[in-house]
C-alpha positions as CSV (number, residue, x, y, z in Angstrom):
1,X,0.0,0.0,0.0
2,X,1.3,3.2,-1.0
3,X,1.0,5.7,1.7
4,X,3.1,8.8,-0.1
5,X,0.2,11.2,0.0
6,X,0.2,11.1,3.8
7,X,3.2,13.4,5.0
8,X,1.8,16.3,2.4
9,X,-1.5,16.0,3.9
10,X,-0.6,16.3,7.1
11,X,2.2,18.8,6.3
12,X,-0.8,20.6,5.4
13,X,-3.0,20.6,8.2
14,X,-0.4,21.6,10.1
15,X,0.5,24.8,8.8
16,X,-3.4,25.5,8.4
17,X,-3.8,25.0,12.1
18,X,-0.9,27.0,12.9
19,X,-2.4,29.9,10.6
20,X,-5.8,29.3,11.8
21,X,-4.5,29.7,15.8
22,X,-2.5,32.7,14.7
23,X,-5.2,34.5,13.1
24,X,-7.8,34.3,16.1
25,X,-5.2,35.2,18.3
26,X,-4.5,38.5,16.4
27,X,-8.5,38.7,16.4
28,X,-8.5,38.3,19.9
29,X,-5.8,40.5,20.6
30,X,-7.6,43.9,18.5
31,X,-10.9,43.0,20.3
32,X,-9.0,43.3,23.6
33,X,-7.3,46.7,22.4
34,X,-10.8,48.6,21.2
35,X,-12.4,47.4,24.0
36,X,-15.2,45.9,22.3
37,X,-14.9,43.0,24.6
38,X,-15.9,43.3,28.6
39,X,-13.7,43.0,31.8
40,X,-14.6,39.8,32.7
41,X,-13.4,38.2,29.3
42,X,-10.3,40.6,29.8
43,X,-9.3,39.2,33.2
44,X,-9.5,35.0,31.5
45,X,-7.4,36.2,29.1
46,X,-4.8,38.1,31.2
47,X,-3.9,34.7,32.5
48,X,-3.1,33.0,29.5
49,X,-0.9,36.2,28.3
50,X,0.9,35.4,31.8
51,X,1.9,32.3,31.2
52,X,3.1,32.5,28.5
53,X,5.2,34.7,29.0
54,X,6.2,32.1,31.7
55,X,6.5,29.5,29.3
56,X,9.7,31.3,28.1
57,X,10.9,31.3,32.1
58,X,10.2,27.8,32.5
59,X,12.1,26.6,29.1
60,X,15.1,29.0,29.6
61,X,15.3,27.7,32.8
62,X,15.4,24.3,32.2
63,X,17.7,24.2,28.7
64,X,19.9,25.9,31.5
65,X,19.8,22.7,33.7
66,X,20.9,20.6,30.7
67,X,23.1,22.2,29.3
68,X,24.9,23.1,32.8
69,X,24.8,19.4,33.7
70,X,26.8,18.4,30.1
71,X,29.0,20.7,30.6
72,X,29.9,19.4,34.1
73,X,29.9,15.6,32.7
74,X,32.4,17.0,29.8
75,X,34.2,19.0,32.4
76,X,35.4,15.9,34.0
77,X,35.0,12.9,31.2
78,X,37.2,10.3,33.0
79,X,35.8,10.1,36.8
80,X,31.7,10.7,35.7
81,X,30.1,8.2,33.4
82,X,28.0,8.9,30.8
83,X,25.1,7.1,32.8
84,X,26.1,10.0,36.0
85,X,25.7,12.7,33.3
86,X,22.0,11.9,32.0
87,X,21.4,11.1,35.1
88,X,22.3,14.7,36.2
89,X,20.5,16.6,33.1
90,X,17.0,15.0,34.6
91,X,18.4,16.0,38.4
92,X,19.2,19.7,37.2
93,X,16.0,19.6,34.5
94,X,13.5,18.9,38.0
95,X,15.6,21.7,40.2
96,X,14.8,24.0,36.9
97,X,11.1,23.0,37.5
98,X,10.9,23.8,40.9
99,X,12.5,27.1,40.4
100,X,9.9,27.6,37.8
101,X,7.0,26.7,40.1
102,X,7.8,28.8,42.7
103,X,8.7,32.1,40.4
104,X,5.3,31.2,38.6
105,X,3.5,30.7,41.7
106,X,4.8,34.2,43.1
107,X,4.4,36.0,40.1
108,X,0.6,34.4,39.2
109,X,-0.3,35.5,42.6
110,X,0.9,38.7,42.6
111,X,-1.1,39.4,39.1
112,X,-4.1,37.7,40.4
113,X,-4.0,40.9,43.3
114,X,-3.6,43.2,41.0
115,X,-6.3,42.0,38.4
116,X,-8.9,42.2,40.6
117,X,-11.5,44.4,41.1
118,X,-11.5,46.5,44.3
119,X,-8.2,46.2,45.3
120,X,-6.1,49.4,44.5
């Protein structure tokens, strides 16, 4: 069975979902700037902008953990196996996650405050 047609297919549902995502979130995004939209829709998205923007925290922060765990296992290549050095990229990748959790924890909270209503 010849199964060819497959990868352009789904190469192109891809890109129209990606296109399609984009799109309403420009749409989304100019609603929110006019103001044609009320405060309650406002504040649900206000929390997806957040994290987001903690997404990019929490991926920094663990590519930081891998990489700073290889180069310790290349540091010193004859006393640390190879075994000891994936072994340290997950240990390093979970301390990454914590630290993630707790700045994202602070931070959520803090925004949570200041989003809502009566408390100036």
């Amino acid at each position: 069975m010849d199964l060819d047609f497959i990868i352009p297919v789904s190469l192109f549902i891809v890109i129209a979902y990606i296109i399609k995502v984009i799109s309403d979130n420009r749409v989304r995004q100019r609603l929110i700037e006019k103001g044609e939209i009320d405060e309650k829709v406002k504040f649900l998205y206000s929390d997806r902008l957040q994290s987001q923007n903690l997404s990019s925290l929490k991926w920094g922060l663990v590519l930081t953990g891998l990489g700073l765990a290889l180069f310790i296992g290349q540091l010193f290549p004859h006393t640390i196996s190879e075994e000891m050095t994936v072994g340290s990229m997950f240990i390093f990748a979970g301390i990454a996650f914590l630290i993630y959790y707790a700045i994202a924890k602070v931070q959520l909270n803090k925004s949570k405050v200041e989003m809502t209503p009566g408390t100036e």
